[in-house]
Residue frames as a rotation matrix with the C-alpha (Angstrom) as fourth column:
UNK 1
0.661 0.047 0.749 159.94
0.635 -0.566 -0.525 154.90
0.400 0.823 -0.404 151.99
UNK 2
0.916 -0.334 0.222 162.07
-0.401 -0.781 0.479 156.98
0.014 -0.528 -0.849 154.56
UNK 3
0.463 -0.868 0.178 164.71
-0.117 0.139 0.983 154.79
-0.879 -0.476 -0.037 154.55
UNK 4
0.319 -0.301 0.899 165.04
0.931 0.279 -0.236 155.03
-0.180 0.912 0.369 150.85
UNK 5
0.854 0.049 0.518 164.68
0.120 -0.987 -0.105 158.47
0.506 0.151 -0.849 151.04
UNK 6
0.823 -0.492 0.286 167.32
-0.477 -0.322 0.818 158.38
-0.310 -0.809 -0.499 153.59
UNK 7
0.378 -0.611 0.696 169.85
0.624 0.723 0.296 155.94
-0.684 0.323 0.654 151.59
UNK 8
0.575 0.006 0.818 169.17
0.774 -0.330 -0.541 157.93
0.266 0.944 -0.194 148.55
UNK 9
0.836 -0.362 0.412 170.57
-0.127 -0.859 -0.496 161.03
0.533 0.362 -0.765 150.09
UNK 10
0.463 -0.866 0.191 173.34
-0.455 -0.047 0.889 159.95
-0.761 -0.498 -0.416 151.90
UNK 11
0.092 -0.558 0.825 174.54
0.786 0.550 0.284 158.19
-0.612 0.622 0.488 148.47
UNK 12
0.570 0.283 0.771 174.34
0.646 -0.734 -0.209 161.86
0.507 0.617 -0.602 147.12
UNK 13
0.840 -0.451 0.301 176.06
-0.539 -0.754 0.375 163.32
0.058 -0.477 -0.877 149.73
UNK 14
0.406 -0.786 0.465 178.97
0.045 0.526 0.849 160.61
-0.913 -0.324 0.249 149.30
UNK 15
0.533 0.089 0.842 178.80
0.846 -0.099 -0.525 161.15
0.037 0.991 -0.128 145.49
UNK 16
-0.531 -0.477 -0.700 179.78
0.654 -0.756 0.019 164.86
-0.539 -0.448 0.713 146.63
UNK 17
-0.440 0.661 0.608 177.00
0.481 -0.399 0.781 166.28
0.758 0.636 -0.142 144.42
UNK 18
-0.641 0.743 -0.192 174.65
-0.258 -0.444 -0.858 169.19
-0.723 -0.500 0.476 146.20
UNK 19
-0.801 0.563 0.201 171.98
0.377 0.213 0.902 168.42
0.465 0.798 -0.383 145.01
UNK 20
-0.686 0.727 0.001 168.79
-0.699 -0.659 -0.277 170.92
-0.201 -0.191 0.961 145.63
UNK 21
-0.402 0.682 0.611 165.20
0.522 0.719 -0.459 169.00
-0.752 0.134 -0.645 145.94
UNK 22
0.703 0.634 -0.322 164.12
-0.153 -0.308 -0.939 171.68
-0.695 0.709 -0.119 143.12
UNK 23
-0.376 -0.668 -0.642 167.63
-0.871 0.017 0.492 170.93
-0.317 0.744 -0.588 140.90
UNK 24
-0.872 0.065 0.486 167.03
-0.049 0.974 -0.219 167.11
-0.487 -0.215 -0.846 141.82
UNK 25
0.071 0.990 0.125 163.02
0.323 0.096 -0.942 167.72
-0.944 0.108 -0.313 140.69
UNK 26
0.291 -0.105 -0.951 164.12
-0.837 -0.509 -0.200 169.89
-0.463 0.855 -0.236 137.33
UNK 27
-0.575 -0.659 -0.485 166.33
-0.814 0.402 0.420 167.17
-0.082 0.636 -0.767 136.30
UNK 28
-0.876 -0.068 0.477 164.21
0.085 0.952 0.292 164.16
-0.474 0.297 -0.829 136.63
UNK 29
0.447 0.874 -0.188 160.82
0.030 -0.225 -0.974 165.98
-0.894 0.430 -0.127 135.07
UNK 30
-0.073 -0.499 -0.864 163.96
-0.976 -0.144 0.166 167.10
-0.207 0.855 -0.476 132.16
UNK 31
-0.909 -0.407 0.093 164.73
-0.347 0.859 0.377 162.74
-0.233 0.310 -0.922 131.99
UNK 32
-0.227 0.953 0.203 160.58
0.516 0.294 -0.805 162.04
-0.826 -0.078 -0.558 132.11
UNK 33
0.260 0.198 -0.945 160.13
-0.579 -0.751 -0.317 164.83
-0.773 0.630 -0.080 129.80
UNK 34
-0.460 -0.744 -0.485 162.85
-0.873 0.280 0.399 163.06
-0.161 0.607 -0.779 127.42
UNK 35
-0.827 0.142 0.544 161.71
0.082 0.988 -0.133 159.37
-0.557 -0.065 -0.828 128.10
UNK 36
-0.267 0.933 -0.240 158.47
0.120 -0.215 -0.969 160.73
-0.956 -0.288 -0.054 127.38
UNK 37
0.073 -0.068 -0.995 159.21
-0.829 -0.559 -0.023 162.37
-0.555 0.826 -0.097 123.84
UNK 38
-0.638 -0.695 -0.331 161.07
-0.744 0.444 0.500 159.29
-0.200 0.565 -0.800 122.76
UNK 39
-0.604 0.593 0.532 157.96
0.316 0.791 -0.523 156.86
-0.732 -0.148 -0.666 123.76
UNK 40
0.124 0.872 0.474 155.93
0.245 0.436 -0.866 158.91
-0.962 0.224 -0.159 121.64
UNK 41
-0.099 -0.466 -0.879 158.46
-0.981 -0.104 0.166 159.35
-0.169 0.879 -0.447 118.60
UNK 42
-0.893 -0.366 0.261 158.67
-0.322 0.926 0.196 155.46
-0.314 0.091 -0.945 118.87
UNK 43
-0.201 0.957 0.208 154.73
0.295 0.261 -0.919 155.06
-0.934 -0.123 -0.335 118.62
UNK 44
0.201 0.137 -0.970 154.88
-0.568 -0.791 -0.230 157.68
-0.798 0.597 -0.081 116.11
UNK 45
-0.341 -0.477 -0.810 157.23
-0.900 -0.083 0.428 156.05
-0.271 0.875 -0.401 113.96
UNK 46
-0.858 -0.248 0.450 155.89
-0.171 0.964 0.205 152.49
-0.484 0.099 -0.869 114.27
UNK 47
0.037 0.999 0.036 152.20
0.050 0.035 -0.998 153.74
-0.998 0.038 -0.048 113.40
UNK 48
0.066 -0.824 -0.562 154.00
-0.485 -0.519 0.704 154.82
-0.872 0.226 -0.434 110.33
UNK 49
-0.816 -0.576 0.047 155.80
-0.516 0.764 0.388 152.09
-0.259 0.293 -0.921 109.39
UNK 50
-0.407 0.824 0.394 152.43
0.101 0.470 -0.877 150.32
-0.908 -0.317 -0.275 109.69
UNK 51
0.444 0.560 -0.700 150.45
-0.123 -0.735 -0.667 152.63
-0.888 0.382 -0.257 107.65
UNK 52
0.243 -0.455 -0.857 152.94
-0.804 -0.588 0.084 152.84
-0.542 0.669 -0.509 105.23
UNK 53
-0.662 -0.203 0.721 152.43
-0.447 0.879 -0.163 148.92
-0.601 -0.431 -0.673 104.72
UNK 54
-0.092 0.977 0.191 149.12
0.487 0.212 -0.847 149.05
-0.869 0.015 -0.495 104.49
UNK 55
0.132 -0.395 -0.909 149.96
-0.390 -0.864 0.319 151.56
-0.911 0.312 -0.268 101.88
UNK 56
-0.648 -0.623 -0.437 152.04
-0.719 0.310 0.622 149.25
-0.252 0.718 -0.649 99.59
UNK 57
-0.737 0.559 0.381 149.29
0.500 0.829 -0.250 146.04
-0.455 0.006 -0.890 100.03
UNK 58
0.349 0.934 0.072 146.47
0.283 -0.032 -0.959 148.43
-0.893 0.355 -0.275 98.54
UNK 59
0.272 -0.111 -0.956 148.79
-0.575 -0.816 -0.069 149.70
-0.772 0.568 -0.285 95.86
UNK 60
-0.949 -0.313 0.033 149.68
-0.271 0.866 0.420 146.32
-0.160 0.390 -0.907 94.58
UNK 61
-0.087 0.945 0.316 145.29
0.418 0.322 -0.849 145.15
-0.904 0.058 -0.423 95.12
UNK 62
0.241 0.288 -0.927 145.12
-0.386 -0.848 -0.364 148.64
-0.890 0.445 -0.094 93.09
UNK 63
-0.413 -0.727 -0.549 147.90
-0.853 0.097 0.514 147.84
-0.320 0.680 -0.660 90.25
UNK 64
-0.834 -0.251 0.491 146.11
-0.224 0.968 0.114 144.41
-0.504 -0.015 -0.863 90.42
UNK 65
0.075 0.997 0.022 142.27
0.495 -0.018 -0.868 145.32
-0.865 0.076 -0.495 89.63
UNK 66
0.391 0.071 -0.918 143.55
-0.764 -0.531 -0.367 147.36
-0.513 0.845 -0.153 86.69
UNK 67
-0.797 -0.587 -0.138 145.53
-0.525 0.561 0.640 144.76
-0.298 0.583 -0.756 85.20
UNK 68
-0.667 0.417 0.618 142.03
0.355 0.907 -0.228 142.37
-0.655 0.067 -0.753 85.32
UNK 69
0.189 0.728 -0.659 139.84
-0.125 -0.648 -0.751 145.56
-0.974 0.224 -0.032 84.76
UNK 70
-0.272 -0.485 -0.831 142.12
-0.678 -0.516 0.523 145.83
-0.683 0.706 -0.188 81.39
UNK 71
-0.988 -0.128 0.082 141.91
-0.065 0.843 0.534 142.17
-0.138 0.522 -0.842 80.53
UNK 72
0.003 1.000 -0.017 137.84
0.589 -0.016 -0.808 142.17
-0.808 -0.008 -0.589 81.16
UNK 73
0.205 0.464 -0.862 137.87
-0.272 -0.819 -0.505 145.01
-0.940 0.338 -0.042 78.63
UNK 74
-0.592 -0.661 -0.461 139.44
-0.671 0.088 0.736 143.02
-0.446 0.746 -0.495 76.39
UNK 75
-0.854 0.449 0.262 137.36
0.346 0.867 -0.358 140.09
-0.388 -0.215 -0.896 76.70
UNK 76
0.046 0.800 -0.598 134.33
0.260 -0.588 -0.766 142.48
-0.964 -0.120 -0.235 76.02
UNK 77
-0.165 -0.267 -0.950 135.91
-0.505 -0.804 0.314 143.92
-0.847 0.532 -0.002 73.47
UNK 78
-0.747 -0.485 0.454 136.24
-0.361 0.870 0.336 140.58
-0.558 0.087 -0.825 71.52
UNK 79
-0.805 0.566 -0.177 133.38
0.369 0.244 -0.897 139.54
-0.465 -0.787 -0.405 72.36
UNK 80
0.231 0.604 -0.763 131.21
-0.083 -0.769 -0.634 142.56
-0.969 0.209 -0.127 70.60
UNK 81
-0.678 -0.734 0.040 133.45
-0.081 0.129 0.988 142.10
-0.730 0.667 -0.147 67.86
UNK 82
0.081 0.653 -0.753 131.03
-0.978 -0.093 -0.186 142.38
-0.192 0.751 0.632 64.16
UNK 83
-0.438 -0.176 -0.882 132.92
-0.628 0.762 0.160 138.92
0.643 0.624 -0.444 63.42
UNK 84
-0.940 -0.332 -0.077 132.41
-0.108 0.504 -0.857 137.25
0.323 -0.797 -0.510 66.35
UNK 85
-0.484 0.875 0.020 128.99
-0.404 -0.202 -0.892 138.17
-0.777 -0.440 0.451 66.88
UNK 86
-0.187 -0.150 -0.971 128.69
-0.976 0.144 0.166 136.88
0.115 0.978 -0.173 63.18
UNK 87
-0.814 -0.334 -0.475 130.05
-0.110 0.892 -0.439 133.32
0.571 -0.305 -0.762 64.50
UNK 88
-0.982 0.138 0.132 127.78
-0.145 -0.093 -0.985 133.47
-0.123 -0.986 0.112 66.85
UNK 89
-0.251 0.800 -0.546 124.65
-0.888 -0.414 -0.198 133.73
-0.384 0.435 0.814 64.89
UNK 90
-0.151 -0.121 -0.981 125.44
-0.851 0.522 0.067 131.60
0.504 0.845 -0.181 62.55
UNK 91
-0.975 -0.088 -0.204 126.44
-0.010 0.934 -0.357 128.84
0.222 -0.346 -0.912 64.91
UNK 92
-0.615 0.788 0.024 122.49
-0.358 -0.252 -0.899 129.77
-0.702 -0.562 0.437 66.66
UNK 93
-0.334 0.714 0.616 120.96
0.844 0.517 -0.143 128.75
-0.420 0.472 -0.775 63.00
UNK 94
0.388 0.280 -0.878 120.58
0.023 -0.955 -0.294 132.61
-0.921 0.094 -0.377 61.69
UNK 95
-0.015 -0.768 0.641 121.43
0.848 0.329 0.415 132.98
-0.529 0.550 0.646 58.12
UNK 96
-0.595 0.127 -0.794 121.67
0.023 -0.984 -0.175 135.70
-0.803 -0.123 0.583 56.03
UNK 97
0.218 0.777 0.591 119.65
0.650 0.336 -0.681 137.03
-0.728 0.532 -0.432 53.47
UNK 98
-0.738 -0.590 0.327 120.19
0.647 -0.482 0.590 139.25
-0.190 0.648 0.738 49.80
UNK 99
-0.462 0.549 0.696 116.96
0.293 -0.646 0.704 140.87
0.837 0.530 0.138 49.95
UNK 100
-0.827 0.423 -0.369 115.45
0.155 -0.460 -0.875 143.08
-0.540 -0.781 0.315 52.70
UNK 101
0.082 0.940 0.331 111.30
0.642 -0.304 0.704 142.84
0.763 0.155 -0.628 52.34
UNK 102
-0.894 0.448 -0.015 109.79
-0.224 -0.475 -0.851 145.86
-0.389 -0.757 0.525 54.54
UNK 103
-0.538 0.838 -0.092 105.86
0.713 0.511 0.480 145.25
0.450 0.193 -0.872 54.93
UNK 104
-0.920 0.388 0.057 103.61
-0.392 -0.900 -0.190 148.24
-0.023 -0.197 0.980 55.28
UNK 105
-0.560 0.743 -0.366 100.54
0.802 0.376 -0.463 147.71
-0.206 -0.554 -0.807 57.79
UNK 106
-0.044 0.675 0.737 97.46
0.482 -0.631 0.607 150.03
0.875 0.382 -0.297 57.11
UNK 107
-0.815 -0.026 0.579 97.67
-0.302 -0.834 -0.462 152.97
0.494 -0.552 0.672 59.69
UNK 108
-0.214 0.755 -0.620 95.07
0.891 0.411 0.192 152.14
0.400 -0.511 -0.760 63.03
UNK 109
-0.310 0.173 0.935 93.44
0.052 -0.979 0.199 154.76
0.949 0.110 0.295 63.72
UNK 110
-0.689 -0.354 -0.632 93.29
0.542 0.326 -0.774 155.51
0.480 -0.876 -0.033 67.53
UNK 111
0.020 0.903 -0.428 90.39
0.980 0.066 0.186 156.91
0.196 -0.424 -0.884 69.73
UNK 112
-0.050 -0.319 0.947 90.67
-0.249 -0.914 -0.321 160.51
0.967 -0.252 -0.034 70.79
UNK 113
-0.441 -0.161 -0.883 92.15
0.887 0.075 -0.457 160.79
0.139 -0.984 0.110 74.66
UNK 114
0.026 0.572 0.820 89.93
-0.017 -0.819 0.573 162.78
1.000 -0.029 -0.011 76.82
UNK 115
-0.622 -0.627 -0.470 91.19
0.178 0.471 -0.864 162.92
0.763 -0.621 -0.181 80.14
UNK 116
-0.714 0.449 0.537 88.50
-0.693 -0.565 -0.448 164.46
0.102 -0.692 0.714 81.88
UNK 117
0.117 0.914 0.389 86.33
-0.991 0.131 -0.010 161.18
-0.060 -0.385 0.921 81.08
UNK 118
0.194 -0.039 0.980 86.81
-0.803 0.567 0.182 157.91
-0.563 -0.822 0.079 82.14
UNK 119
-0.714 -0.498 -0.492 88.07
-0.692 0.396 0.604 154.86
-0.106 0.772 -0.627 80.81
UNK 120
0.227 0.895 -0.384 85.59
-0.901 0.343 0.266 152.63
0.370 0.286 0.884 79.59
């Protein structure tokens, strides 16, 4: 390490630069500093880029579930339909009828509830 240390500054003093060990320390914390910034603009921008991927792939899933969602409602819609549900009957063996009977049961008459005494 000393004899780097020793290379290094005699290739500084042939350069003709003075260089101070606190000028010499400013500047390369200033290039680290820099090197630094750029590593985590670069991180920055690729997390981004990512993200911003991932982004477009759920908006397309998104754009995609409505398009079925729509078509399902349609299907439904059909489906429910008075005719259709008609067809349907019919095909089951239901037919219709021109007269509605209603049939009127004699009223049952129902115990009295008494909660305080047991069911029987």
């Amino acid at each position: 390490m000393a004899r780097f240390a020793n290379w290094a500054g005699h290739a500084v003093k042939q350069t003709g630069w003075n260089l101070k060990p606190r000028a010499a320390l400013s500047g390369l914390a200033l290039v680290g500093g820099v090197a630094l910034l750029a590593a985590f603009y670069l991180a920055l921008s690729s997390q981004t880029a990512v993200l911003g991927r991932r982004l477009q792939e759920m908006e397309e899933e998104r754009s995609q579930i409505v398009r079925e969602n729509a078509y399902l409602r349609d299907e439904i819609a059909r489906a429910a339909s008075a005719s259709t549900l008609l067809e349907r009957a019919f095909a089951s063996g239901y037919v219709t009828t021109g007269t509605v009977r209603f049939m009127s049961l004699a009223p049952v008459l129902m115990p009295e509830f008494d909660p305080a005494q047991p069911p029987p």
